[in-house]
N, C-alpha and C positions, 0 to 999 in steps of 0.2 A: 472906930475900930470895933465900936460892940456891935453895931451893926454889919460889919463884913464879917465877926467872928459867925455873928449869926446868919449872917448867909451862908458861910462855909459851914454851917452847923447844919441847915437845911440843906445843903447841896449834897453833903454827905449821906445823910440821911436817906435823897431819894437814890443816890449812888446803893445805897445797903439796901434798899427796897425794891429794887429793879435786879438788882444781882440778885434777892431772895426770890421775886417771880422767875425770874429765869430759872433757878434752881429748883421751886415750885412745879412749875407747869412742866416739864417730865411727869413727873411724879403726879399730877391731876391729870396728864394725859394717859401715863398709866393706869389708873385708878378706873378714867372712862373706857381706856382700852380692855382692862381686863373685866370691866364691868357687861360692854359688849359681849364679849368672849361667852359668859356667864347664860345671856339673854340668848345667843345663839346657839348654846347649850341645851338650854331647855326649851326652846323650839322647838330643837331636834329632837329632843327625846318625848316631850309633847305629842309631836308629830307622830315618832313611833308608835306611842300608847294608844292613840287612836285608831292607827291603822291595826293594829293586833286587837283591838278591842271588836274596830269591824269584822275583820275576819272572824275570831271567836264568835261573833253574831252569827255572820253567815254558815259556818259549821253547826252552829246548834240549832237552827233552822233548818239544814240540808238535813242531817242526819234524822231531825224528828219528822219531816214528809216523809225521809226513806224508810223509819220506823213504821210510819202509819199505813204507806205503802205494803210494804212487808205482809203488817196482820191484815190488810186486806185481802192481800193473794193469799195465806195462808186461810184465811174463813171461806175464801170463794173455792179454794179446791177442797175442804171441809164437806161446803156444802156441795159440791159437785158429786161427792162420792155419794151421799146419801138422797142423789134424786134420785135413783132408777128405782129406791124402794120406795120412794112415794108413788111414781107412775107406777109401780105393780099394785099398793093397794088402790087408785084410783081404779086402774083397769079388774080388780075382784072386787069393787063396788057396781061395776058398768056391767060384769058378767052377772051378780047374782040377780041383776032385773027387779024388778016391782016387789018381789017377795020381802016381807018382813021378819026374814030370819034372825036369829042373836047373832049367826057370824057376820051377817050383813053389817049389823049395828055395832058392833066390837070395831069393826074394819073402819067405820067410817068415823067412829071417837075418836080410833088411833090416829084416822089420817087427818082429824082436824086438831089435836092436839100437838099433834110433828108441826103440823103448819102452824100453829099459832104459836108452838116456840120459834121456829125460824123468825116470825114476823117481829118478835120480841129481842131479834139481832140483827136487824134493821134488812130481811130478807122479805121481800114481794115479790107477787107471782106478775107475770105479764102475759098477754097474750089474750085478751078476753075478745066477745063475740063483739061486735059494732067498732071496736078500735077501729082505727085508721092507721093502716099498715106504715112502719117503720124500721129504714133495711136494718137499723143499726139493733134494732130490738127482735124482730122476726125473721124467720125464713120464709117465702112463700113457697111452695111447693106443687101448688094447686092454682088455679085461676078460672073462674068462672064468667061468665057474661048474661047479666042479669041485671035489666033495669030499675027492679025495686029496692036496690045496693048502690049506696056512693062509690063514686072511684075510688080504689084502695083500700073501701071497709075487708076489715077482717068476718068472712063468714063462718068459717067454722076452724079449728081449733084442734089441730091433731096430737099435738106436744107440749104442754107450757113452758114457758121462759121465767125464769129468772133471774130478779135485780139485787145486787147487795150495795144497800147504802143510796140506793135511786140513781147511780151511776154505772156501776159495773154490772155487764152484764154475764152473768156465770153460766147463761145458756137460754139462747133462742130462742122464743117460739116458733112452732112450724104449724105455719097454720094455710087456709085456702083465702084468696082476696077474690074480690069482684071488681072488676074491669070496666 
């Protein structure tokens, strides 16, 4: 008898141990369920953050080329206004000739002092003699044929060009090629 008590004693037992797993496992199944929930939660919102973060990159990148952009064309029409006074003093250097007058010498300080500030914001002249013509930097206007000249060299130089930044060009050379 103490032996069947105690089988009915274990029997019970796993009776009240299988009814508690059953009663259990809901309750761990919700636990992993809402624990999923949770993880696919913050994926999602993971996922967002990243993407808003890209974006925000890409904007602050767009906007700073459009910036640089910007003071580019702003310097380049700057400087656009202020050639035609350099070509006028070049051209009252070419007129006063061989003479060593003071205005000659005033004229030609000022116009190497304009140039060397330009050069000092990152502006260069183009257009010089022996180049080899380039449409995207020069105008030709002139054409000559003459066999002591490469094809394309630049011979002579009617207007100089200028570069801002060794990319943009603010204004042509117009110069003569040899053919």
């Amino acid at each position: 008898m103490e032996e069947q008590k105690k089988q009915e004693t274990e029997q019970e037992a796993a009776v009240e141990e299988a009814v508690a797993q059953e009663e259990n496992a809901p309750k761990a199944e919700k636990k992993k369920k809402k624990k999923n929930e949770w993880e696919e939660k913050y994926n999602a919102e993971h996922d967002q953050y990243l993407r808003l973060y890209a974006e925000y990159d890409n904007f602050r990148k767009r906007t700073a080329k459009e910036r640089d952009r910007l003071v580019s064309d702003g310097v380049a029409r700057g400087i656009a206004a202020v050639l035609p006074a350099i070509d006028n003093l070049e051209r009252a250097i070419a007129a006063a000739g061989e003479g060593e007058g003071a205005l000659k010498s005033g004229v030609e300080m000022t116009l190497r002092q304009l140039l060397e500030q330009l050069k000092n914001i990152g502006v260069t002249s183009i257009g010089e003699i022996g180049e080899i013509f380039d449409p995207n930097r020069h105008e030709a206007i002139m054409h000559i044929e003459d066999p002591a000249y490469k094809e394309g060299e630049i011979v002579e130089v009617f207007q100089r060009g200028y570069l801002y930044n060794e990319e943009i060009v603010i204004r042509a050379a117009v110069v003569k090629t040899a053919n």
